[in-house]
N, CA, C and O atoms as CSV, one atom per row, in Angstrom:
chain,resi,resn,atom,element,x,y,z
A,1,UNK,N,N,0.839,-1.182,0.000
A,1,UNK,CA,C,0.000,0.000,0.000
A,1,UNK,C,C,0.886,1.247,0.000
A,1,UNK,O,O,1.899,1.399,0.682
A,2,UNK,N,N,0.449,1.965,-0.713
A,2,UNK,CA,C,1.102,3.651,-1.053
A,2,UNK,C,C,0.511,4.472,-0.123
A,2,UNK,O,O,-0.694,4.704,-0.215
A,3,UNK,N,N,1.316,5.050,0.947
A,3,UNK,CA,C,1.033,5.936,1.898
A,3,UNK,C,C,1.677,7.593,0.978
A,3,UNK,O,O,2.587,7.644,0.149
A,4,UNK,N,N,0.999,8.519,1.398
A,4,UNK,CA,C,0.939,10.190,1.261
A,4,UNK,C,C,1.299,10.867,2.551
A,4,UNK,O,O,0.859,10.241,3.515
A,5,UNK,N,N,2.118,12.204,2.938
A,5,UNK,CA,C,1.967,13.030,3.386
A,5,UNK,C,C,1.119,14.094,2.724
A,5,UNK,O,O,1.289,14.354,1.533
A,6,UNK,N,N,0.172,14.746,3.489
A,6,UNK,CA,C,-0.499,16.136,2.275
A,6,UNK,C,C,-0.255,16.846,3.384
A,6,UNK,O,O,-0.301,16.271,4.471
A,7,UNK,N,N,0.068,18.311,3.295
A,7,UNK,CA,C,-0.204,19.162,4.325
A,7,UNK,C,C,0.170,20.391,3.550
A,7,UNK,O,O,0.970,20.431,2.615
A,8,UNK,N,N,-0.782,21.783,4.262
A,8,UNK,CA,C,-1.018,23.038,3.230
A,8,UNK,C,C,-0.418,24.268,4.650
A,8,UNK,O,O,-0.492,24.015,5.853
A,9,UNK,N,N,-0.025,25.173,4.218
A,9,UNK,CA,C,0.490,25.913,4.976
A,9,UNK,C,C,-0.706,27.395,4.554
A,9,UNK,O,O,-1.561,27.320,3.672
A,10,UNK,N,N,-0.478,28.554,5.369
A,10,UNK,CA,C,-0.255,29.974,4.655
A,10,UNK,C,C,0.817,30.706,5.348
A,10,UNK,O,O,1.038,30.576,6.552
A,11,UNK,N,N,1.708,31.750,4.284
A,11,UNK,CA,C,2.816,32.606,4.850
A,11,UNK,C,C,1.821,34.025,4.393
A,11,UNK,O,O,1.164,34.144,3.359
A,12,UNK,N,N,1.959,34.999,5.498
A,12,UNK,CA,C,1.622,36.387,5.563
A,12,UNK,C,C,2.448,36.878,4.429
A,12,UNK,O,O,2.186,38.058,4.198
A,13,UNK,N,N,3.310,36.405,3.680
A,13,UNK,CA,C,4.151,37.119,2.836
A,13,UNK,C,C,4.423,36.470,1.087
A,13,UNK,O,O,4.121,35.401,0.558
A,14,UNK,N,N,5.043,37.558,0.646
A,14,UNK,CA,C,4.710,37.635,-0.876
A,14,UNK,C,C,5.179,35.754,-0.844
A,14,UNK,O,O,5.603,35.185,0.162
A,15,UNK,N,N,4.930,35.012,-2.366
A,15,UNK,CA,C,5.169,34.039,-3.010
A,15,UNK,C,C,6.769,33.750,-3.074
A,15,UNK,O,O,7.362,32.728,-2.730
A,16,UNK,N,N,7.403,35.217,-3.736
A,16,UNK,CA,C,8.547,35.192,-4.076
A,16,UNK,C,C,9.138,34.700,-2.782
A,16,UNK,O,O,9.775,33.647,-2.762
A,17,UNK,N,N,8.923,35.521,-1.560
A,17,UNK,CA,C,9.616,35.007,-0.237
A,17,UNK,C,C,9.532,33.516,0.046
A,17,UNK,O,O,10.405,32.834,0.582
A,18,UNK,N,N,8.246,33.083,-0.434
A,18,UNK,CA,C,8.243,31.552,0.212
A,18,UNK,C,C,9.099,30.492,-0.725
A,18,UNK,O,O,9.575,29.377,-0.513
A,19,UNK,N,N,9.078,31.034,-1.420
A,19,UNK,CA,C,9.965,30.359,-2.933
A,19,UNK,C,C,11.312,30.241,-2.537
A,19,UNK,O,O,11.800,29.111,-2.496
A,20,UNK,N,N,11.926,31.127,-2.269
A,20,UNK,CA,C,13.306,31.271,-1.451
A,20,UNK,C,C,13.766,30.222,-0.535
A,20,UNK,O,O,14.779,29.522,-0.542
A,21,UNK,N,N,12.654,30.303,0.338
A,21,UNK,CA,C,12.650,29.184,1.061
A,21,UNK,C,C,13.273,27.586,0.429
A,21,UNK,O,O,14.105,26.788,0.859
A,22,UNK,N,N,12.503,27.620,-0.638
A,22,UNK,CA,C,12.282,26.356,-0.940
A,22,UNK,C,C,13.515,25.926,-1.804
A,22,UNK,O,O,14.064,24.852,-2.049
A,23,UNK,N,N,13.688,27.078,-2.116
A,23,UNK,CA,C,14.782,26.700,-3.820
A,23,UNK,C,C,16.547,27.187,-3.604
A,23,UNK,O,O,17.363,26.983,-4.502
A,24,UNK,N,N,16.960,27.900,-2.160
A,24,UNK,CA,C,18.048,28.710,-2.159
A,24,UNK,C,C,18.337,27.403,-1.289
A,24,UNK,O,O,17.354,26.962,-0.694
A,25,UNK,N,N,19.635,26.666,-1.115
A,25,UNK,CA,C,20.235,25.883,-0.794
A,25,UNK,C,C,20.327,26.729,1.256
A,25,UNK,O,O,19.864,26.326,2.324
A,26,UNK,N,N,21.065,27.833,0.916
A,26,UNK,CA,C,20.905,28.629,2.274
A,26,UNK,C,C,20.292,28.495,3.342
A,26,UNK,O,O,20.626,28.163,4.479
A,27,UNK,N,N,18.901,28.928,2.630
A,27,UNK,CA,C,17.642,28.899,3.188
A,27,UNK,C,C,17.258,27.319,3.713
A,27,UNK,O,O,16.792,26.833,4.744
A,28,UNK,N,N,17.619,26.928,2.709
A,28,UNK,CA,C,17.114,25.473,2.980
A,28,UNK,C,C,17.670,24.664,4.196
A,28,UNK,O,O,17.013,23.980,4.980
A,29,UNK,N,N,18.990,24.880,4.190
A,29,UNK,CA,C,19.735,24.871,5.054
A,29,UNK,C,C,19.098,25.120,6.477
A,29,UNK,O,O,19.022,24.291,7.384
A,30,UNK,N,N,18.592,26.617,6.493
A,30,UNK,CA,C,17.944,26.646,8.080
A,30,UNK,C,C,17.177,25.836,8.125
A,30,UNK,O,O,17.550,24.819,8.709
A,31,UNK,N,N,16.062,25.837,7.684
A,31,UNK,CA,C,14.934,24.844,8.207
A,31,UNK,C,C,14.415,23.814,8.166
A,31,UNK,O,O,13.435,23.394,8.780
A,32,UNK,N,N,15.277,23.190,7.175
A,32,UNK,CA,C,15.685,21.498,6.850
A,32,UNK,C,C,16.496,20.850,6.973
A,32,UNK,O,O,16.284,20.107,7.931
A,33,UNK,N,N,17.879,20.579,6.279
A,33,UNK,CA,C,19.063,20.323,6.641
A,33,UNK,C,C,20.244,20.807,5.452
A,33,UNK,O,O,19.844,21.312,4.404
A,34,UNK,N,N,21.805,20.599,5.718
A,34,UNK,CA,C,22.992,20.776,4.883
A,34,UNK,C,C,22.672,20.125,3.585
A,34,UNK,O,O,22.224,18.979,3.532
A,35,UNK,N,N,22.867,20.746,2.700
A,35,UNK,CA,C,22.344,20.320,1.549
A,35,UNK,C,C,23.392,20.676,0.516
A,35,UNK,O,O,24.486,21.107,0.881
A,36,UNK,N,N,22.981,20.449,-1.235
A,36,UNK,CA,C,23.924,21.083,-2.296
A,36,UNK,C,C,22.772,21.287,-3.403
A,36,UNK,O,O,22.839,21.080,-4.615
A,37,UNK,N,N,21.732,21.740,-2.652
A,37,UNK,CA,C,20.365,22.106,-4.216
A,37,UNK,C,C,20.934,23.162,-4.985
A,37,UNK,O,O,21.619,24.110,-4.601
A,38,UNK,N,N,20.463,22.787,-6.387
A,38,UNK,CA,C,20.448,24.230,-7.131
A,38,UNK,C,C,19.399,24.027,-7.822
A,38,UNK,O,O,19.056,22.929,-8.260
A,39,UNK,N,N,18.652,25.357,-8.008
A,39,UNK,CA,C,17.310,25.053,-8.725
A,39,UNK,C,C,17.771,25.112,-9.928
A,39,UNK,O,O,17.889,26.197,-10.498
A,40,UNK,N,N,18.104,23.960,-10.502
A,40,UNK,CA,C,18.171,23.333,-12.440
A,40,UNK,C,C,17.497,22.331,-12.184
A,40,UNK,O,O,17.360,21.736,-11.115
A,41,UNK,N,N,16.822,22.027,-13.738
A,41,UNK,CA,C,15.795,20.949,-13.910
A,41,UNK,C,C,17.555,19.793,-14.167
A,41,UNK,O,O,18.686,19.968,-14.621
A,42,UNK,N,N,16.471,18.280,-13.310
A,42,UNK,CA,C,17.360,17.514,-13.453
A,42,UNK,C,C,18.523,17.445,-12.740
A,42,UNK,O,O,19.304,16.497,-12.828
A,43,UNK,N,N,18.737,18.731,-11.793
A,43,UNK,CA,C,20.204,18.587,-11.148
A,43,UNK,C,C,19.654,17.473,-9.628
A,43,UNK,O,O,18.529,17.461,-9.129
A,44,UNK,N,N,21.034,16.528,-9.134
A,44,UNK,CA,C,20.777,16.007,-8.486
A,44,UNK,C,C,21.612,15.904,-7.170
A,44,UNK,O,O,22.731,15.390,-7.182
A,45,UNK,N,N,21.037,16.410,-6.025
A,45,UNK,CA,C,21.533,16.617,-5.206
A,45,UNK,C,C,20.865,15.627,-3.876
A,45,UNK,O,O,20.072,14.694,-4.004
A,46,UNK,N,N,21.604,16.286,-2.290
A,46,UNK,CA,C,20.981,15.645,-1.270
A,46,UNK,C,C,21.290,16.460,-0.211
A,46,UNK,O,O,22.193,17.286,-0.083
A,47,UNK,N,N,20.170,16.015,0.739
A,47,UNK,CA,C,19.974,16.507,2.264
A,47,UNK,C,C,20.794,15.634,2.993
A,47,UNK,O,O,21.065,14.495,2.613
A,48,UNK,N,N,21.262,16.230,4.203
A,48,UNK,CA,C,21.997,15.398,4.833
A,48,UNK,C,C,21.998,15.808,6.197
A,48,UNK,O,O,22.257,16.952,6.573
A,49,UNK,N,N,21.585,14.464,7.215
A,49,UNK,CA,C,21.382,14.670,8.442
A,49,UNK,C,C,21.974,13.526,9.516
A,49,UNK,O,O,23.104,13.238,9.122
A,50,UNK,N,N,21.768,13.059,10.257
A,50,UNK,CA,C,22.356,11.962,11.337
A,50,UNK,C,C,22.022,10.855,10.908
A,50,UNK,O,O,21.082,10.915,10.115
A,51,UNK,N,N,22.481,9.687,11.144
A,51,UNK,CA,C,22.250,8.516,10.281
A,51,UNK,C,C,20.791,8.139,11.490
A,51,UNK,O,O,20.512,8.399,12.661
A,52,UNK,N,N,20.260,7.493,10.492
A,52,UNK,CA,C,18.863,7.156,11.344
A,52,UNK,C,C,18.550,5.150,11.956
A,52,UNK,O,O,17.597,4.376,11.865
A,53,UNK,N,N,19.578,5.088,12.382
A,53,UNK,CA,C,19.339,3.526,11.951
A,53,UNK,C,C,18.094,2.925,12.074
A,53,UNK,O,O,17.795,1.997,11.322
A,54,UNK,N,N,17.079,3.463,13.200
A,54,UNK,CA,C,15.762,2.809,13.811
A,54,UNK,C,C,14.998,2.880,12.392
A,54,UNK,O,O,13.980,2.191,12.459
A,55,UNK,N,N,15.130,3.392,11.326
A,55,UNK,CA,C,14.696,3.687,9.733
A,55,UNK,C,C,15.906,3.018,8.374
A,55,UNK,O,O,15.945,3.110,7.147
A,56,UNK,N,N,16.650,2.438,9.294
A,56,UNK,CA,C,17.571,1.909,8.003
A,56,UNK,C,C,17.991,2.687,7.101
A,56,UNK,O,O,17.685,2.432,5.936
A,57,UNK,N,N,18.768,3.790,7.392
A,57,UNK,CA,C,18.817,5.115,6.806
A,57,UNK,C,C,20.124,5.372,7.138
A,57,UNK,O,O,20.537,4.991,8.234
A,58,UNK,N,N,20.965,6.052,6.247
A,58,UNK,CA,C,21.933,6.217,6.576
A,58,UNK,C,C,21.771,7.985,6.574
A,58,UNK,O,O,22.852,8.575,6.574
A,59,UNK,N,N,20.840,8.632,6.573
A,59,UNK,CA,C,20.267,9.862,6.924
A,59,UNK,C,C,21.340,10.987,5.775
A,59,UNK,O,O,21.757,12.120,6.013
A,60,UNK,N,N,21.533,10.124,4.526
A,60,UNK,CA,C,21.592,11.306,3.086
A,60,UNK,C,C,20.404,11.088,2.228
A,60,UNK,O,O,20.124,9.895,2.103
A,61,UNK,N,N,19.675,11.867,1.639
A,61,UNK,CA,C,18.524,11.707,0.567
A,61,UNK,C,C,18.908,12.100,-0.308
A,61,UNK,O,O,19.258,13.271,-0.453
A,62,UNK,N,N,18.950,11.232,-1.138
A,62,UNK,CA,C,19.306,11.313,-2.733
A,62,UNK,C,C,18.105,12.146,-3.118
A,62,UNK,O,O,16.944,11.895,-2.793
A,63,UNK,N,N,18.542,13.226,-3.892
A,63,UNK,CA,C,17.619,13.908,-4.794
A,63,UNK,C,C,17.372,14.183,-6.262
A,63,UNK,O,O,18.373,14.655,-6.800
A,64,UNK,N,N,16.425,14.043,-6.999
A,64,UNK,CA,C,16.690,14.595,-8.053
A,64,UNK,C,C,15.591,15.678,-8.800
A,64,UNK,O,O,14.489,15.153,-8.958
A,65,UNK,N,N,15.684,17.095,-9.291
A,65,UNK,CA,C,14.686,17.810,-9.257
A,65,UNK,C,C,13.797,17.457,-10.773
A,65,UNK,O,O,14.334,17.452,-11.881
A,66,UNK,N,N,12.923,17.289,-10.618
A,66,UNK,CA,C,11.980,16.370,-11.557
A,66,UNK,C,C,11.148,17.583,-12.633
A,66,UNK,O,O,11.004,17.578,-13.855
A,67,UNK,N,N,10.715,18.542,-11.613
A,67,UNK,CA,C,9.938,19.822,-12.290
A,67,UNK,C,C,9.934,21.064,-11.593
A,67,UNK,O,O,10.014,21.226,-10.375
A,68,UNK,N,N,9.843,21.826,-12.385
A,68,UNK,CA,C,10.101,23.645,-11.708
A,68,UNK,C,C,9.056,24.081,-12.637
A,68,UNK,O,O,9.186,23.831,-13.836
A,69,UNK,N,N,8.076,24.683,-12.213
A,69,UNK,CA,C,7.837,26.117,-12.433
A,69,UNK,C,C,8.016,27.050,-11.266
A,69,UNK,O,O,7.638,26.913,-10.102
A,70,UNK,N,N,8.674,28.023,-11.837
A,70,UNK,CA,C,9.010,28.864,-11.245
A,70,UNK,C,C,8.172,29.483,-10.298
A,70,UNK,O,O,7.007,29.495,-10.694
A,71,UNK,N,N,8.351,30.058,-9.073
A,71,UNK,CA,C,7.756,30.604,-7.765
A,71,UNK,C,C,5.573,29.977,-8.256
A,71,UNK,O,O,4.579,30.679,-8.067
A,72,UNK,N,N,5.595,28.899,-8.702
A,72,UNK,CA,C,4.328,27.971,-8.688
A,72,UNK,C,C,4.688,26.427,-8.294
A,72,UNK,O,O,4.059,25.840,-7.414
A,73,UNK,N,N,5.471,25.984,-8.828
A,73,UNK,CA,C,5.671,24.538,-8.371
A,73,UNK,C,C,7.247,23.919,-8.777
A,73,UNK,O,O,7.886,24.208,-9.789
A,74,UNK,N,N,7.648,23.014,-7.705
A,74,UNK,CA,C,9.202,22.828,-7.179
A,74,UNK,C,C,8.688,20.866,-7.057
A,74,UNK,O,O,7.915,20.359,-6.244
A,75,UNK,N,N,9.309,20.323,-7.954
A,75,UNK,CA,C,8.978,18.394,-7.299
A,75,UNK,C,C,10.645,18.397,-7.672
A,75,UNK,O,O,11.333,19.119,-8.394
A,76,UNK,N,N,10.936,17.218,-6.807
A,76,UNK,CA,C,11.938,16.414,-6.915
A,76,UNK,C,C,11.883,14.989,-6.091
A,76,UNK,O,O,11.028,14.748,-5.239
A,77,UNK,N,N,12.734,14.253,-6.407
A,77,UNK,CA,C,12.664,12.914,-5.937
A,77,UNK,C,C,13.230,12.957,-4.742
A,77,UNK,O,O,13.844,14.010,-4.568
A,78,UNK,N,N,13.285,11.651,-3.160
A,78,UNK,CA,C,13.734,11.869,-2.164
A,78,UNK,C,C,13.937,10.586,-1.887
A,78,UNK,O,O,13.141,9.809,-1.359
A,79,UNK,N,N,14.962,10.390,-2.234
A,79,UNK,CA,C,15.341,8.716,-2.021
A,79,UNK,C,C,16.479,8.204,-0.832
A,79,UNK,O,O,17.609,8.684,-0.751
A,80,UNK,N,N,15.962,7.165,0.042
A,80,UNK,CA,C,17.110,6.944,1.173
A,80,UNK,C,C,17.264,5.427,1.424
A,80,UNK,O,O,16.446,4.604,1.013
A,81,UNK,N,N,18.057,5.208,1.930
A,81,UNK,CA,C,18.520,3.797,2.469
A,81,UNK,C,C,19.512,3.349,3.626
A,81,UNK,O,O,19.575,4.105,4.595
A,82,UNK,N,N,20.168,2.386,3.630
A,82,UNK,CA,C,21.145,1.888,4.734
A,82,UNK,C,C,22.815,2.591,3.689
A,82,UNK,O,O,23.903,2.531,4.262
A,83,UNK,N,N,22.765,2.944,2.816
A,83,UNK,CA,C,24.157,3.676,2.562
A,83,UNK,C,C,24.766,2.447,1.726
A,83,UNK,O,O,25.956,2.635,1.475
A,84,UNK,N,N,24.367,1.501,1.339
A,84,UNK,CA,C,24.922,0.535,0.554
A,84,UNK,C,C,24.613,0.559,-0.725
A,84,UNK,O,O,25.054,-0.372,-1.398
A,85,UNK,N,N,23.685,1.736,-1.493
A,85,UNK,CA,C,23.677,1.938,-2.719
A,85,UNK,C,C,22.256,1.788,-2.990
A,85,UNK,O,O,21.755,2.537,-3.828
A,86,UNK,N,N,21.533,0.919,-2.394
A,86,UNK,CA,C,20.322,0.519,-2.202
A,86,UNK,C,C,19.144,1.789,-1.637
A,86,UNK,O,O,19.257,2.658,-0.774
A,87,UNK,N,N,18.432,1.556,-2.222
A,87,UNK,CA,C,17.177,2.621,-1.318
A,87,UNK,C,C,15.828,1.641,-1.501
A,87,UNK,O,O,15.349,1.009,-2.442
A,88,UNK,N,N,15.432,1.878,0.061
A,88,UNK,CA,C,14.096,1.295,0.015
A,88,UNK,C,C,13.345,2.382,0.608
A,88,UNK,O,O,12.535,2.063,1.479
A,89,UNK,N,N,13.468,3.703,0.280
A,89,UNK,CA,C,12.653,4.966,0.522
A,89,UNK,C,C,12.822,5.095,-0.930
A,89,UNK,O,O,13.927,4.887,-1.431
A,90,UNK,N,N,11.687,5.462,-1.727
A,90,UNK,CA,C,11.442,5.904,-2.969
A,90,UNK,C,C,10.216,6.596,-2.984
A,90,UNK,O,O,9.023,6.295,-2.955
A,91,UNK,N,N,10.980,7.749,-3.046
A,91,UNK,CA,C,9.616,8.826,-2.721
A,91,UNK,C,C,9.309,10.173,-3.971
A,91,UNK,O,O,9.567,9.922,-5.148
A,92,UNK,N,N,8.888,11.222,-3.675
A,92,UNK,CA,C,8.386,12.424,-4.377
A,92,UNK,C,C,8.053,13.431,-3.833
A,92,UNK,O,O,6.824,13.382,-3.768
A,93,UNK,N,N,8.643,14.935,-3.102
A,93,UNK,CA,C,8.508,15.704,-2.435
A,93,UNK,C,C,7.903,16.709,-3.903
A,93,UNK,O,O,8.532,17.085,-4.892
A,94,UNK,N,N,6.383,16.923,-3.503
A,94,UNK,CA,C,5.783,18.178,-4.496
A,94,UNK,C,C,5.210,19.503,-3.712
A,94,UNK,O,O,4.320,19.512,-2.861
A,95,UNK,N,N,6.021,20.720,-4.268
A,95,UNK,CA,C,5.602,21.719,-3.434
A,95,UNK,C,C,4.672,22.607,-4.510
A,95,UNK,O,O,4.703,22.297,-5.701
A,96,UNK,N,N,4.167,23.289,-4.226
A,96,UNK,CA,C,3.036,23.588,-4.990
A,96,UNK,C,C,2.544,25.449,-4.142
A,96,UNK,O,O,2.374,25.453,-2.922
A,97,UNK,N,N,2.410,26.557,-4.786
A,97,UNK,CA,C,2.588,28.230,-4.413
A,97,UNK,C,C,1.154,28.610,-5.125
A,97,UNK,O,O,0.714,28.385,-6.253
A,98,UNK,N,N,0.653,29.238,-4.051
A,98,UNK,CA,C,-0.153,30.360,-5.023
A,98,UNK,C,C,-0.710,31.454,-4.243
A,98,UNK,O,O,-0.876,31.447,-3.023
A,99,UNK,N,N,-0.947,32.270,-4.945
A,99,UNK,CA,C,-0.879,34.078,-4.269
A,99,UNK,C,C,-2.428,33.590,-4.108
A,99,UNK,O,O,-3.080,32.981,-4.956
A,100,UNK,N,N,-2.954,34.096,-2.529
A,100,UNK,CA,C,-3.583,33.772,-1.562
A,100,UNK,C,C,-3.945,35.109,-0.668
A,100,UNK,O,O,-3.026,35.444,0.079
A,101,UNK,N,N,-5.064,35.883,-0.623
A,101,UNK,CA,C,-5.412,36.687,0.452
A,101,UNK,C,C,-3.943,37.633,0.828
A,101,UNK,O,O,-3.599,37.627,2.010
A,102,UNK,N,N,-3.408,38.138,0.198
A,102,UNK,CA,C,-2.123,39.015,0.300
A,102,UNK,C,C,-1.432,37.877,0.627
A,102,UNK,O,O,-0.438,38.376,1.155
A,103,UNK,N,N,-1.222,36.289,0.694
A,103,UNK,CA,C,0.588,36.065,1.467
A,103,UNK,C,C,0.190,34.763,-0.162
A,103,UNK,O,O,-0.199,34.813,-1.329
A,104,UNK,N,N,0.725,33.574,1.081
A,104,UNK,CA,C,0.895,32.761,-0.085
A,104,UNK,C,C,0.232,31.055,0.419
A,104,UNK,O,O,0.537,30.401,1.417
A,105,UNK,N,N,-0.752,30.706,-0.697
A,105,UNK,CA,C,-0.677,29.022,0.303
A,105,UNK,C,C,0.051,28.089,-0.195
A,105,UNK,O,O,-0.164,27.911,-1.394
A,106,UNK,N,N,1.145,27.156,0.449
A,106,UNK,CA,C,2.037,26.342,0.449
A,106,UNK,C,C,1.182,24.917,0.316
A,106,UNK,O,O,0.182,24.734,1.010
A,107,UNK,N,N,1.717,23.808,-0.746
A,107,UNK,CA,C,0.955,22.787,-0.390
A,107,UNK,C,C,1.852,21.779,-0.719
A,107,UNK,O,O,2.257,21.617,-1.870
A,108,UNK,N,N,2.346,20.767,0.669
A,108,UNK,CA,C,3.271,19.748,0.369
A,108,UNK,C,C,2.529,18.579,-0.038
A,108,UNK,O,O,1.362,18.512,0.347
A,109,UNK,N,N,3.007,17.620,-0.768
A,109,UNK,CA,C,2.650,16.165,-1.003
A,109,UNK,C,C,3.846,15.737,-1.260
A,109,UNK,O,O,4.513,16.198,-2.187
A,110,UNK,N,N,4.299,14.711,-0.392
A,110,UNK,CA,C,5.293,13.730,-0.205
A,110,UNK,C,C,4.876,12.366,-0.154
A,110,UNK,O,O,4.710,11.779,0.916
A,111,UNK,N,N,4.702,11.844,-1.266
A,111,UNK,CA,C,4.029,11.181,-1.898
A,111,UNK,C,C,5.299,9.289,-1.908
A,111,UNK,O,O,6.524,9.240,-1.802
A,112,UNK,N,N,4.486,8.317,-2.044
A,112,UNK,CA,C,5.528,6.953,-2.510
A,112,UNK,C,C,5.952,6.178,-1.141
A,112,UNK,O,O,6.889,5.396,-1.303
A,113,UNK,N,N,5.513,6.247,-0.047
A,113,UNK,CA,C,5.608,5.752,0.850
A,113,UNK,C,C,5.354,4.451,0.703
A,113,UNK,O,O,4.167,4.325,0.401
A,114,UNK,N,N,6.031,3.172,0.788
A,114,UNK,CA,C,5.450,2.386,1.007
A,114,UNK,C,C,5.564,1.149,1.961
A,114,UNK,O,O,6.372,1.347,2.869
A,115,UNK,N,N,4.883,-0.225,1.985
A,115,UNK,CA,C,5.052,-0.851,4.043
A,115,UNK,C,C,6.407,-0.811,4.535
A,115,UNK,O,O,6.891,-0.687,5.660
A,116,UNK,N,N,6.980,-0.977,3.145
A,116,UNK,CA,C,8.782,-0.778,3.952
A,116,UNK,C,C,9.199,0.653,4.601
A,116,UNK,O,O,9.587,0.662,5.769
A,117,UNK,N,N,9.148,1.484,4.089
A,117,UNK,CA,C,8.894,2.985,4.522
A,117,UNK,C,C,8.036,3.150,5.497
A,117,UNK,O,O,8.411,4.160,6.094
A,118,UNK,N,N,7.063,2.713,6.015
A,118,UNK,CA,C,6.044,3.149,7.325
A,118,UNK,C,C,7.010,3.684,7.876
A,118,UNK,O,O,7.272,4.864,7.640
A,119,UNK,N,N,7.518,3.174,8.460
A,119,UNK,CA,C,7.789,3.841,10.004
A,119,UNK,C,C,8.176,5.377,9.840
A,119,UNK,O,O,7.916,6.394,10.484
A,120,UNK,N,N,9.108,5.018,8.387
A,120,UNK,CA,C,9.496,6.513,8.152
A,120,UNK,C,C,8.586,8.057,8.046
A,120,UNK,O,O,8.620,9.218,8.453
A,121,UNK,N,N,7.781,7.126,7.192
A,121,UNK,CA,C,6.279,7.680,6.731
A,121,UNK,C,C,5.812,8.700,8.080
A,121,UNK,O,O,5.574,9.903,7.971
A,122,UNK,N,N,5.764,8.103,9.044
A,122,UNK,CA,C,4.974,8.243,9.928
A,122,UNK,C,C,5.879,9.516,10.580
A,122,UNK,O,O,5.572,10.627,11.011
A,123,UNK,N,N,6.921,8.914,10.456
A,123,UNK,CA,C,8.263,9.693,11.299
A,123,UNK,C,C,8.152,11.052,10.271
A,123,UNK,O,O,8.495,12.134,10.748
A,124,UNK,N,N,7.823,11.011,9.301
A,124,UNK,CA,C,7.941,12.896,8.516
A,124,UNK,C,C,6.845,13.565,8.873
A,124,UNK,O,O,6.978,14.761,9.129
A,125,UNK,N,N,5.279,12.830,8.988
A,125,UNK,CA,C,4.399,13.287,9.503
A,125,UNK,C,C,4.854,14.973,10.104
A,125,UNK,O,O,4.907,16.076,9.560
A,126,UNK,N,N,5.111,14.489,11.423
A,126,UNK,CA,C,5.355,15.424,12.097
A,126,UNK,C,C,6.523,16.648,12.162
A,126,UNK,O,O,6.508,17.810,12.570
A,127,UNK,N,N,7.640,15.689,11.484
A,127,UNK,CA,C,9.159,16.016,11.243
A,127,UNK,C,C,8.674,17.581,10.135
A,127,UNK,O,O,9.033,18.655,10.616
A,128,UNK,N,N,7.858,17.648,8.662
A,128,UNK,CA,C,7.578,18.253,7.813
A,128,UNK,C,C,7.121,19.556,8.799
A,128,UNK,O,O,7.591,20.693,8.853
A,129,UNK,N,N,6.048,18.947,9.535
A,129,UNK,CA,C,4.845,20.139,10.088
A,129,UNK,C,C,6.109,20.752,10.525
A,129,UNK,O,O,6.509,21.679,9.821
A,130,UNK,N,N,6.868,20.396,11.620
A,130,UNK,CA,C,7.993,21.012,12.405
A,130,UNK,C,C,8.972,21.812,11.418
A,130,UNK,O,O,8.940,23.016,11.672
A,131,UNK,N,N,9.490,21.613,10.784
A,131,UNK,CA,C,10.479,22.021,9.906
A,131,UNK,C,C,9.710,23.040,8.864
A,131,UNK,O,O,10.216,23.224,7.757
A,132,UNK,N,N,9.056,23.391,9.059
A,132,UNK,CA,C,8.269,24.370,8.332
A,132,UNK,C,C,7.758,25.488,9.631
A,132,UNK,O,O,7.476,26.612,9.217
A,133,UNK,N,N,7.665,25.340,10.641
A,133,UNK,CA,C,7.746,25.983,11.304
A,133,UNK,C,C,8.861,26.765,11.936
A,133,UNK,O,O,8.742,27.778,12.626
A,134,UNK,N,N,10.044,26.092,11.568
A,134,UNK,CA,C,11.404,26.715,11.149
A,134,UNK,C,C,11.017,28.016,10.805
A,134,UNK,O,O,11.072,29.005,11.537
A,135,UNK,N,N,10.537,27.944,9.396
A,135,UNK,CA,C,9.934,29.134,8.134
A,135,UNK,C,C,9.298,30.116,9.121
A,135,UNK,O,O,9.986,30.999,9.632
A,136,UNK,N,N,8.049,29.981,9.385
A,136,UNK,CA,C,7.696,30.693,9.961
A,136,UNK,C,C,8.602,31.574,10.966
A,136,UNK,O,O,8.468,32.798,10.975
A,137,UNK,N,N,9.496,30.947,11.783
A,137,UNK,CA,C,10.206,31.643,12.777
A,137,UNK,C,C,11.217,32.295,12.319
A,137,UNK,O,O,11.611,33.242,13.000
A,138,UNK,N,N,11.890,31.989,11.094
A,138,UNK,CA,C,12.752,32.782,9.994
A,138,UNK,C,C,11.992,33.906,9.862
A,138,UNK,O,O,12.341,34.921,10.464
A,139,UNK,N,N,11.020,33.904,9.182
A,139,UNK,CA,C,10.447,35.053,8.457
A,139,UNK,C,C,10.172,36.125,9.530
A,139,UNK,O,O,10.352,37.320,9.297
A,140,UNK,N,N,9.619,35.541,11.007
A,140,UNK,CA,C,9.130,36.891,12.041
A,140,UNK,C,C,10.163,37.034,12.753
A,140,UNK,O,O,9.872,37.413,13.887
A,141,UNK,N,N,11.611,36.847,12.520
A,141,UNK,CA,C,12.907,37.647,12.525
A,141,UNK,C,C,13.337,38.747,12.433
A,141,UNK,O,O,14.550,38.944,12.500
């Protein structure tokens, strides 16, 4: 069975700002983790955090950016494993912008979860909501 994250945000502020967020390696940096993104179609990069073993993870996510439109929609792939070349996380992070009541609404789908992935699944649940609240605390800086 194919498990989903969906979850929708709003930022008090322009599109362009939330875009930043998403696409400047920097940025990304604060409120997610050390990374090497560049927004090119096709470039392939990764996040990188503590190895996760209770997830069989060696806590780098292979990335690869799949589609851009510009300050409207950002997908790329998010793939992880035990570090042996192998991934049994095969996923799809889709972010999705649109000008909203003066700010902007954000809409994640992290999509490809599947029974081997649960636990993980379950484990971003909350991990996403949190790490986006990063954002928020950036921005009222």
């Amino acid at each position: 069975m194919e498990h989903s994250i969906k979850q929708s945000y709003f930022f008090p502020n322009p599109v362009q700002t939330v875009w930043e967020y998403l696409t400047t390696s920097e940025l990304l940096e604060v409120w997610l983790m050390p990374n090497d993104f560049k927004l090119l179609p096709g470039h392939e990069f990764s996040f990188r955090t503590n190895p996760l073993p209770q997830f069989n993870c060696d806590g780098i996510f292979h990335c690869k950016i799949l589609e851009i439109e510009p300050l409207k929609k950002l997908v790329y792939s998010w793939n992880g494993g035990p570090g042996d070349g192998t991934f049994h996380l095969k996923t799809v992070v889709e972010w999705v912008l649109t000008e909203e009541n003066d700010g902007t609404a954000l809409q994640l789908t992290h999509s490809g979860f599947n029974d081997e992935s649960f636990e993980l699944f379950k484990g971003m649940q909350n991990g996403w909501a949190q790490n986006i609240q990063k954002i928020v605390r950036h921005l009222n800086n």
